[in-house]
Gaussian input, Z-matrix of N, CA and C with variables (Angstrom, degrees):
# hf/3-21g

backbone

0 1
 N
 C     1     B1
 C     2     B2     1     A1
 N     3     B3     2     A2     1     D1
 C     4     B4     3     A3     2     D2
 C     5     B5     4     A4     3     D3
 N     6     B6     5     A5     4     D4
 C     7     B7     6     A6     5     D5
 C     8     B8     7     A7     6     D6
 N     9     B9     8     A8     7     D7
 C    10    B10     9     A9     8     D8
 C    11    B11    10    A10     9     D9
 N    12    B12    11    A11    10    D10
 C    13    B13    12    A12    11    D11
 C    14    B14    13    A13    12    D12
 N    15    B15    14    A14    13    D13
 C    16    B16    15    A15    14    D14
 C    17    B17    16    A16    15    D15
 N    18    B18    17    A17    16    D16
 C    19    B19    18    A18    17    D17
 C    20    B20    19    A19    18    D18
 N    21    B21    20    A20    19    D19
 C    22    B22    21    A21    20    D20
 C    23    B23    22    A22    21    D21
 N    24    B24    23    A23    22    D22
 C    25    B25    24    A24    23    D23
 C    26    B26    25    A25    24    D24
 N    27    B27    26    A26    25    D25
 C    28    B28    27    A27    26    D26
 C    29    B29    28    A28    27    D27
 N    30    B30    29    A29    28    D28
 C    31    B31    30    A30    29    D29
 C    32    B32    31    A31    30    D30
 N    33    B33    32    A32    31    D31
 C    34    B34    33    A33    32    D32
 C    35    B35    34    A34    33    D33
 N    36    B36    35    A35    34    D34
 C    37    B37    36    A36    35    D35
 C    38    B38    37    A37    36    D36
 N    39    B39    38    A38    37    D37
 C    40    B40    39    A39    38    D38
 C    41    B41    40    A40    39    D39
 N    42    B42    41    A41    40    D40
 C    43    B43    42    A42    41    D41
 C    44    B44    43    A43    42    D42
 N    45    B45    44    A44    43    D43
 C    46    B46    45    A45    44    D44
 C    47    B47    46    A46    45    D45
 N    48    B48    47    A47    46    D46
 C    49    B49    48    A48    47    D47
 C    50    B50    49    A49    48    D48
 N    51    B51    50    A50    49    D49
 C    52    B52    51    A51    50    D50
 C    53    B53    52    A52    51    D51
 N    54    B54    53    A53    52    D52
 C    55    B55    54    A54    53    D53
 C    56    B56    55    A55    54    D54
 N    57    B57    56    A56    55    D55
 C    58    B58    57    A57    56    D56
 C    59    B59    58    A58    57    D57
 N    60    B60    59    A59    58    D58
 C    61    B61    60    A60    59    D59
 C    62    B62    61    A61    60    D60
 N    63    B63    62    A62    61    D61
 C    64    B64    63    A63    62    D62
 C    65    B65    64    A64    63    D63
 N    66    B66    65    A65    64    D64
 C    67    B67    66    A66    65    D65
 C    68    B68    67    A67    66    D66
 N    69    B69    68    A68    67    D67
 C    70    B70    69    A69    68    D68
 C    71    B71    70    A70    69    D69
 N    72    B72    71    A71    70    D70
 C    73    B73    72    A72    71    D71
 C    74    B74    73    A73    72    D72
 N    75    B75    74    A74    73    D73
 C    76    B76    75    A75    74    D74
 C    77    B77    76    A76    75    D75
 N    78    B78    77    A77    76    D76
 C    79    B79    78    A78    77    D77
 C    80    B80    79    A79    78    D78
 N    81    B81    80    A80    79    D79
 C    82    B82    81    A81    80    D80
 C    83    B83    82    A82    81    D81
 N    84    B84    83    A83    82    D82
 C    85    B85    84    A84    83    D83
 C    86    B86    85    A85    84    D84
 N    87    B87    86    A86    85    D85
 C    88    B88    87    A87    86    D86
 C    89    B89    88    A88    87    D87
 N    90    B90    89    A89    88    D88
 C    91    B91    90    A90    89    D89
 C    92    B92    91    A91    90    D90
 N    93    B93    92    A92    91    D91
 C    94    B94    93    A93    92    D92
 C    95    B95    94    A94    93    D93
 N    96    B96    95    A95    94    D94
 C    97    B97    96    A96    95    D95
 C    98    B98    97    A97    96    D96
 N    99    B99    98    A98    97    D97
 C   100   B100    99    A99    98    D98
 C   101   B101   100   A100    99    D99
 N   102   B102   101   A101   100   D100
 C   103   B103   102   A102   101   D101
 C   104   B104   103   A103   102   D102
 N   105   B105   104   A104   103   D103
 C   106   B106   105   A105   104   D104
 C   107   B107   106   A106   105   D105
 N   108   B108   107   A107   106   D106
 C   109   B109   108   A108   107   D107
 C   110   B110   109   A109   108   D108
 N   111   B111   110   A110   109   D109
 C   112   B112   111   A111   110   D110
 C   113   B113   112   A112   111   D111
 N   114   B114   113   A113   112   D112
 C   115   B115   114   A114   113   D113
 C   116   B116   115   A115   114   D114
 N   117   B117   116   A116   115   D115
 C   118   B118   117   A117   116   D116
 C   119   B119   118   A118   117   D117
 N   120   B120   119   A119   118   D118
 C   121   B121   120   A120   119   D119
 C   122   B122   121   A121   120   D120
 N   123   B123   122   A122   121   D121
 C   124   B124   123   A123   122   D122
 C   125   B125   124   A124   123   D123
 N   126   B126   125   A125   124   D124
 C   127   B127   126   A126   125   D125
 C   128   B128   127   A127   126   D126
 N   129   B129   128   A128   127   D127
 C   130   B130   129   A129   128   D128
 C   131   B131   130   A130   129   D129
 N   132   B132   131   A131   130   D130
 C   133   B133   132   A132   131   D131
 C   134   B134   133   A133   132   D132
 N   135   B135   134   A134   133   D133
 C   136   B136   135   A135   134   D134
 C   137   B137   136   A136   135   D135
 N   138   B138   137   A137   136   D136
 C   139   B139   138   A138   137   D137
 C   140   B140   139   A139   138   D138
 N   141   B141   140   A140   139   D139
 C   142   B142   141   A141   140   D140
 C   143   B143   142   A142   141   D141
 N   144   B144   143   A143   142   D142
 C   145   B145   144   A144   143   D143
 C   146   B146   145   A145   144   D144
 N   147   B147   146   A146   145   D145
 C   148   B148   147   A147   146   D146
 C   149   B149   148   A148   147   D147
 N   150   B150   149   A149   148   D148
 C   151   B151   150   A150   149   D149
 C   152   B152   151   A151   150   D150
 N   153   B153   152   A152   151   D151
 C   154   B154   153   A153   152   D152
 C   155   B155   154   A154   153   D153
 N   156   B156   155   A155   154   D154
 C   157   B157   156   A156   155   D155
 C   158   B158   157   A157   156   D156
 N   159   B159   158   A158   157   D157
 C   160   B160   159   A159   158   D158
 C   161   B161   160   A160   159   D159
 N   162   B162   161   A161   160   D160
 C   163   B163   162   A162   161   D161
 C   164   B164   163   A163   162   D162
 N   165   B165   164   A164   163   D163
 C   166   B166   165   A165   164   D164
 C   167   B167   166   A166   165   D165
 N   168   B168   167   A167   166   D166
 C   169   B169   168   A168   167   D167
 C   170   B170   169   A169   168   D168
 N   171   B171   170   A170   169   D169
 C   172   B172   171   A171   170   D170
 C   173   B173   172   A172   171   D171
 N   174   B174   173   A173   172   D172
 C   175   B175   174   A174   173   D173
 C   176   B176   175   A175   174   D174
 N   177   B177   176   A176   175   D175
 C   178   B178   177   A177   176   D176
 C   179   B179   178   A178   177   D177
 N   180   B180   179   A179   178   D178
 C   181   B181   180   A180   179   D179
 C   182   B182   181   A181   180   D180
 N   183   B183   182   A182   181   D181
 C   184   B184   183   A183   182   D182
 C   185   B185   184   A184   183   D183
 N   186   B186   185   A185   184   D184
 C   187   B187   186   A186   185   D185
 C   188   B188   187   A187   186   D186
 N   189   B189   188   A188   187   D187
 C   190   B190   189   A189   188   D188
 C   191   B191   190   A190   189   D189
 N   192   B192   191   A191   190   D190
 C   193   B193   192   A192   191   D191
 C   194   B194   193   A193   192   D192
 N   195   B195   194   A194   193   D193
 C   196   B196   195   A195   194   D194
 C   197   B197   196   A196   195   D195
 N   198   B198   197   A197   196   D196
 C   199   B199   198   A198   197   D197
 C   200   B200   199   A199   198   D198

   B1=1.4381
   B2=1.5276
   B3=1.1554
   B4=2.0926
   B5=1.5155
   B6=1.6868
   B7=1.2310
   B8=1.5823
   B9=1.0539
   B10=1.5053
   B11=1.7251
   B12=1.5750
   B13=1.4529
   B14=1.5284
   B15=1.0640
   B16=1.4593
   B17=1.4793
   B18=1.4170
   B19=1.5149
   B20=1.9885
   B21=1.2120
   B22=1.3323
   B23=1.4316
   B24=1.6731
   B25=1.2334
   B26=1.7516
   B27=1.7951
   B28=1.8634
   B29=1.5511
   B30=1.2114
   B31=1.2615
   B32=1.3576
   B33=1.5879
   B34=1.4840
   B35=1.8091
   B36=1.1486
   B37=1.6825
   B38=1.8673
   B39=1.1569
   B40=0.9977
   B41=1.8830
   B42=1.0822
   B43=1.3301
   B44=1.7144
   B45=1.2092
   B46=1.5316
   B47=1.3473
   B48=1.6797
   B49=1.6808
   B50=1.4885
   B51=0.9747
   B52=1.4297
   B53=1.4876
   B54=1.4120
   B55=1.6530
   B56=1.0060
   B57=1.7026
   B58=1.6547
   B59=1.4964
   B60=1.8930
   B61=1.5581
   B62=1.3281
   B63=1.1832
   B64=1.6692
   B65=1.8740
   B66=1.8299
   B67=1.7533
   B68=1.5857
   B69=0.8475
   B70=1.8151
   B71=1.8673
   B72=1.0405
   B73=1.7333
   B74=1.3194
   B75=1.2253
   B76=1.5080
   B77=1.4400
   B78=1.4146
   B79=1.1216
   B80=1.5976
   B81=1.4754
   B82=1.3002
   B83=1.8392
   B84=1.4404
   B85=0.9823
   B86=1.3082
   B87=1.4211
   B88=0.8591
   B89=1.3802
   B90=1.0848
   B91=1.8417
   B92=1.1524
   B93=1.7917
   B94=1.9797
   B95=1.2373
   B96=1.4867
   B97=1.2495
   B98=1.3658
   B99=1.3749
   B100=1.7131
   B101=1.4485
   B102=1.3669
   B103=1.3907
   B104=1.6030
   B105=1.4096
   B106=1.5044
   B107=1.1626
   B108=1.8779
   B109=1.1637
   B110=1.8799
   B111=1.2460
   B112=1.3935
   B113=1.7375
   B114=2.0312
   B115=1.6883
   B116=1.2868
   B117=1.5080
   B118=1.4920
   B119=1.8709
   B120=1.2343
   B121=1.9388
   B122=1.5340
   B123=2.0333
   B124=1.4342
   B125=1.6534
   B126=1.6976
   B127=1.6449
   B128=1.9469
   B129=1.0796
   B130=1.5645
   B131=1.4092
   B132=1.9966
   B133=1.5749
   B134=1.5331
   B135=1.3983
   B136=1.7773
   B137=1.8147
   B138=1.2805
   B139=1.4698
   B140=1.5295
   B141=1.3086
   B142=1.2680
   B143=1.2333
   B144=1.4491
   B145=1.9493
   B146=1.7877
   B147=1.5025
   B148=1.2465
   B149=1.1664
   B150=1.3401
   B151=1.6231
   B152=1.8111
   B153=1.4284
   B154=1.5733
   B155=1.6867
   B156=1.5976
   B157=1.4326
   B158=1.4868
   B159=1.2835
   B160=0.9853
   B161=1.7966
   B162=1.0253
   B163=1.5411
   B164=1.7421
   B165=1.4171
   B166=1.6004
   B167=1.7433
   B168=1.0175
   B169=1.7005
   B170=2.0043
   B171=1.0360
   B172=1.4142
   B173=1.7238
   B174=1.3797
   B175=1.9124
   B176=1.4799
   B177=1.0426
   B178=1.4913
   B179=1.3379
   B180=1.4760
   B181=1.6528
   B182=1.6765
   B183=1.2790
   B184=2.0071
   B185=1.4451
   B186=1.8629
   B187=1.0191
   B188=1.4234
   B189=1.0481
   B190=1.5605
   B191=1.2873
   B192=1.3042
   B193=1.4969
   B194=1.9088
   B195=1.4599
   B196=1.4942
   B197=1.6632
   B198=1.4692
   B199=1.5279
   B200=1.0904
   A1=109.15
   A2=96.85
   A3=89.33
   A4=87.99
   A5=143.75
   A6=162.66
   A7=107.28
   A8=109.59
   A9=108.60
   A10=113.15
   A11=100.15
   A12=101.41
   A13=113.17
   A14=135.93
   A15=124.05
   A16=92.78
   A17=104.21
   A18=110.18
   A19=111.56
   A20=137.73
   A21=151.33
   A22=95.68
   A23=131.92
   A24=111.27
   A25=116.21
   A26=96.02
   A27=103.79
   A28=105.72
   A29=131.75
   A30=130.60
   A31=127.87
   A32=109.67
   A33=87.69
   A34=137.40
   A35=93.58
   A36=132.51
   A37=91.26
   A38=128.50
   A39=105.83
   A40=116.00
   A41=120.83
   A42=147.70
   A43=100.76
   A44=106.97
   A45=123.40
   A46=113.99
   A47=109.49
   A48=104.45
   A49=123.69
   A50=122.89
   A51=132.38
   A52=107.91
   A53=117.78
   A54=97.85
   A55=155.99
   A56=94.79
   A57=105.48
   A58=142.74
   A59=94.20
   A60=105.18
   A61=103.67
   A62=123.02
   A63=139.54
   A64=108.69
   A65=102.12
   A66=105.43
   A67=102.05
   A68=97.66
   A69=104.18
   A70=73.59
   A71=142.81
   A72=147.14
   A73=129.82
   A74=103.52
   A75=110.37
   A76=105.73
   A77=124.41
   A78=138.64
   A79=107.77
   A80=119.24
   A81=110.58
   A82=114.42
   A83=134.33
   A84=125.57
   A85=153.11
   A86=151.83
   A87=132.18
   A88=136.25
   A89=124.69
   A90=105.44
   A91=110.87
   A92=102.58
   A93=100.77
   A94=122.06
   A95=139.68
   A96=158.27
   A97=104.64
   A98=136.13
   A99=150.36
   A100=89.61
   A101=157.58
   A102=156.83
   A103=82.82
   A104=112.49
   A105=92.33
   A106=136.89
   A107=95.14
   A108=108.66
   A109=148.79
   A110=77.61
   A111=89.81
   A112=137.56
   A113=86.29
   A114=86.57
   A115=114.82
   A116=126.96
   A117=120.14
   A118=119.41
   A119=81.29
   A120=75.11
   A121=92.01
   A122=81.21
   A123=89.00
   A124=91.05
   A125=102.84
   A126=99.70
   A127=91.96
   A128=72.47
   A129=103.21
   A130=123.26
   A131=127.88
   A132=117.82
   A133=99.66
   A134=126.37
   A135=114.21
   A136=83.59
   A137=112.98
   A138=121.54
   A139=111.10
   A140=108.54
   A141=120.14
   A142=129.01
   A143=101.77
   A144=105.91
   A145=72.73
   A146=141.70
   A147=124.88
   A148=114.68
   A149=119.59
   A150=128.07
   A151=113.57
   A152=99.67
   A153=101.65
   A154=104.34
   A155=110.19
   A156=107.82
   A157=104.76
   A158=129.92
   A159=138.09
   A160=100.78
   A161=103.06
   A162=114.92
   A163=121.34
   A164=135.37
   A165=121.55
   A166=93.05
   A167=116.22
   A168=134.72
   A169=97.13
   A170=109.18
   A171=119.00
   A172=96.37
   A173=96.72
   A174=83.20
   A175=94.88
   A176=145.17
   A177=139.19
   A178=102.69
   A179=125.15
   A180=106.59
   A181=104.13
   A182=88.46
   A183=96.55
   A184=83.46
   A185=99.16
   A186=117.36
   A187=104.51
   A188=138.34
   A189=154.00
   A190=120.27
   A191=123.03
   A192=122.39
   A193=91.83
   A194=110.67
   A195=116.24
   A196=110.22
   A197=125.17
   A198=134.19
   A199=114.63
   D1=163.13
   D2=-162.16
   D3=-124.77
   D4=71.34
   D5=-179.69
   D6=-80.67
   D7=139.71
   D8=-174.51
   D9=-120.69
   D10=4.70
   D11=162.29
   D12=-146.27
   D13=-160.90
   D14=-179.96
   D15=-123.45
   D16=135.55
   D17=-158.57
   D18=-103.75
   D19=115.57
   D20=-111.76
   D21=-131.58
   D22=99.12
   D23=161.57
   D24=-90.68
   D25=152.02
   D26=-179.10
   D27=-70.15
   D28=32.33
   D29=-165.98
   D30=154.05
   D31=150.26
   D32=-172.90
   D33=-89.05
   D34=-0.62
   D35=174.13
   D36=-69.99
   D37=-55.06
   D38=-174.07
   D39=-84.18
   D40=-11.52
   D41=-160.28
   D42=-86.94
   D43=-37.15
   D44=178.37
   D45=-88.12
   D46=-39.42
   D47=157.84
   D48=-59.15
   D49=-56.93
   D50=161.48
   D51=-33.32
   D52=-85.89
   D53=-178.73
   D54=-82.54
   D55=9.71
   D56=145.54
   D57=-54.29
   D58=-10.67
   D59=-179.39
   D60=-73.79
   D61=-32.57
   D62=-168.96
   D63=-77.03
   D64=-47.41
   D65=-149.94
   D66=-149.54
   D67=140.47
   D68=-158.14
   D69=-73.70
   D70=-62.11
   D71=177.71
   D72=-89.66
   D73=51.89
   D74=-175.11
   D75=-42.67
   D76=162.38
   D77=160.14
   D78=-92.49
   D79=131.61
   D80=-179.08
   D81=-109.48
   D82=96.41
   D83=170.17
   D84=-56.68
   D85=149.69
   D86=-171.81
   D87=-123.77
   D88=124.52
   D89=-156.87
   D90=-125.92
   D91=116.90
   D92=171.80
   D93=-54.26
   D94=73.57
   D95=179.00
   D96=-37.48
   D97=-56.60
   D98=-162.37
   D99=-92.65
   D100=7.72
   D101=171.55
   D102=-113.65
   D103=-82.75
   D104=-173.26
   D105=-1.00
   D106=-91.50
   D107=159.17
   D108=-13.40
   D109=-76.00
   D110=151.02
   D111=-26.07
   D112=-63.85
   D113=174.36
   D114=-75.90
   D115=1.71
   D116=-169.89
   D117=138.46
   D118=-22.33
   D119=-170.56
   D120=-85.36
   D121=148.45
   D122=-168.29
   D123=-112.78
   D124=144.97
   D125=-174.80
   D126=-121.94
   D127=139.20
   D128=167.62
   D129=-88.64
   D130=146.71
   D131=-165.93
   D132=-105.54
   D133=108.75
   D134=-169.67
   D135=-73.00
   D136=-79.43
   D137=-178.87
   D138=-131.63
   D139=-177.59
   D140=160.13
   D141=1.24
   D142=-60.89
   D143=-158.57
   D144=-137.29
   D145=46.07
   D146=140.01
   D147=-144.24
   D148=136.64
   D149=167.28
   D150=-106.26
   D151=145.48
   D152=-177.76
   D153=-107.52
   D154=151.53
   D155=156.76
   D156=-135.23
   D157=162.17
   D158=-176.89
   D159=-79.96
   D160=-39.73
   D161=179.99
   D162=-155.88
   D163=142.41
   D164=-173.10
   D165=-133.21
   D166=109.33
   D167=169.14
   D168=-30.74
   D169=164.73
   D170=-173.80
   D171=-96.90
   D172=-20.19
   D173=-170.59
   D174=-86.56
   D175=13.92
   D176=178.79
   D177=-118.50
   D178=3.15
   D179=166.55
   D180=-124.80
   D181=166.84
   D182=168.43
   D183=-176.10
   D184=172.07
   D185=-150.11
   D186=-90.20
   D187=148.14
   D188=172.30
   D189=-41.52
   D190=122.82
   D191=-138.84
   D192=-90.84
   D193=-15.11
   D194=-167.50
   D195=-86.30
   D196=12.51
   D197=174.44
   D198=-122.63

């Protein structure tokens, strides 16, 4: 897919809908958004249940404590 931001679900219910279109077992990630922030990344509102970043540092994600 040729995406021009990295695309952010508000939850993981919606995060799991989404990559089920892709993977019968998505992996669901998790990102300290308010640390982010903080250090600098700026997030963008696509809609409702999506947030954009131009980019998210590796030390602000890990994997979802609910898989």
């Amino acid at each position: 897919m040729e995406r021009q931001h990295t695309h952010l679900s508000v939850d993981v219910q919606t995060a799991q809908l989404v990559g089920l279109r892709k993977d019968a077992k998505p992996v669901i990630l998790c990102i300290e958004a308010w640390r982010a922030c903080d250090a600098g990344v700026v997030f963008y509102e696509g809609n409702e249940t999506v947030w954009l970043a131009d980019h998210v540092p590796a030390e602000f994600v890990s994997r979802s404590g609910g898989q």
